[in-house]
C-alpha positions in Angstrom: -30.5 29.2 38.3 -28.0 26.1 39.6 -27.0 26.4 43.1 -30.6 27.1 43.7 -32.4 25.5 41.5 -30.7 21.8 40.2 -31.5 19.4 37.3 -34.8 17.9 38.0 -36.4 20.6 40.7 -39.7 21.3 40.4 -40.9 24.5 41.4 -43.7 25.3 43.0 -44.6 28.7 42.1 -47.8 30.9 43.9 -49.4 34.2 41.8 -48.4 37.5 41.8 -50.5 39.9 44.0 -47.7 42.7 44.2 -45.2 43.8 42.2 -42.3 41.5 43.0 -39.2 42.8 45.3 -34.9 42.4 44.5 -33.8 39.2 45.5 -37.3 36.9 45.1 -36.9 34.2 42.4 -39.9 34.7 39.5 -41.7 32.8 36.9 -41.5 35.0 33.9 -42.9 34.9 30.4 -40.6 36.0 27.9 -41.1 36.0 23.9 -40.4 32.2 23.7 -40.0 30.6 27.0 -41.0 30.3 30.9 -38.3 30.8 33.0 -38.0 31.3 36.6 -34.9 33.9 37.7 -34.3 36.4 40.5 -35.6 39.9 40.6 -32.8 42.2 40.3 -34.7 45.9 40.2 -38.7 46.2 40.1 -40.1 50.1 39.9 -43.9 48.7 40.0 -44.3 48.8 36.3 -41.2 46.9 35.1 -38.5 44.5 36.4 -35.2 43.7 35.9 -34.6 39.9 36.5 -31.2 37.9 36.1 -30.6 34.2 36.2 -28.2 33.4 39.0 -25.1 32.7 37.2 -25.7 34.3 34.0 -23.3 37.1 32.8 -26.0 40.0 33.0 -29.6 41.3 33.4 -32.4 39.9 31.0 -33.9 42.9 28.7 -36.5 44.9 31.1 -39.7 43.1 31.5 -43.4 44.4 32.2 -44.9 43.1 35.5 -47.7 41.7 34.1 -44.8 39.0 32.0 -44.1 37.4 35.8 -46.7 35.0 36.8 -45.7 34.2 40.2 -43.1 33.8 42.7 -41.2 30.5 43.7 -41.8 29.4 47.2 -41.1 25.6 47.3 -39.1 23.3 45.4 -39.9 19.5 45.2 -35.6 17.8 44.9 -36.5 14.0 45.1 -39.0 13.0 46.9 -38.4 16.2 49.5 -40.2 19.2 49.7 -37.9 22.2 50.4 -38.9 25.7 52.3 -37.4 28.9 50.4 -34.5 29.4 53.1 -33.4 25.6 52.0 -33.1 25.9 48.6 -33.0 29.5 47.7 -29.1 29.5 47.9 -28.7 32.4 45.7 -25.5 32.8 43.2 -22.0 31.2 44.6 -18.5 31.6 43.2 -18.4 27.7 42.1 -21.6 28.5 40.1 -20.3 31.3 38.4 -17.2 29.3 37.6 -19.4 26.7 36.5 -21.5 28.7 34.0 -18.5 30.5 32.6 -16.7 27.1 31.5 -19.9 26.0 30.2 -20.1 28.9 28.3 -16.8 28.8 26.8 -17.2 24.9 26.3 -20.6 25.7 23.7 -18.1 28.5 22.3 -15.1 26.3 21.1 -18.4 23.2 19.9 -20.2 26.2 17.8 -22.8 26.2 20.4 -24.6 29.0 21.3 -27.8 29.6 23.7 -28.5 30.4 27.3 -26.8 28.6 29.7 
């Protein structure tokens, strides 16, 4: 999620009450992992989410998979509102995960970046 979420956040993440809207960063429960990304679509019965800078959607998701919504990040020793932190996706991000992509390419890496 880097811009808007670095290295050593911690999110602070509240329940879900309503189905989630396009745009709100989400704690999600996939097969083997938590992770937190933004919303892209959401019908009321499943989402769409996406990781800032990755290349496309995650697989659709069933609501009841996101256990909250992200509403304050901890960076130090600094709380941080939503409209401070929540930067969304930038051009030097994308750049960013694309050479990092490549990078685990040419090692034999593969994974999520």
């Amino acid at each position: 999620m880097w811009p808007s979420l670095r290295a050593g956040d911690v999110a602070e993440v509240e329940p879900l009450v309503e189905a989630p809207r396009p745009g709100e960063v989400v704690l999600a429960r996939f097969e083997s992992s938590l992770v937190l990304h933004r919303v892209r679509w959401c019908d009321g019965d499943v989402c769409a989410l996406r990781g800032d800078n990755g290349e496309g959607e995650d697989p659709p998701l069933p609501v009841f998979r996101i256990l909250g919504k992200a509403r304050r990040v901890r960076r130090g020793g600094t709380v941080l509102e939503m409209e401070r932190w929540d930067v969304g996706p930038r051009l030097l991000g994308r750049w960013r995960a694309t050479v990092k992509r490549q990078l685990a390419t040419w090692l034999g890496r593969t994974g999520r970046s």
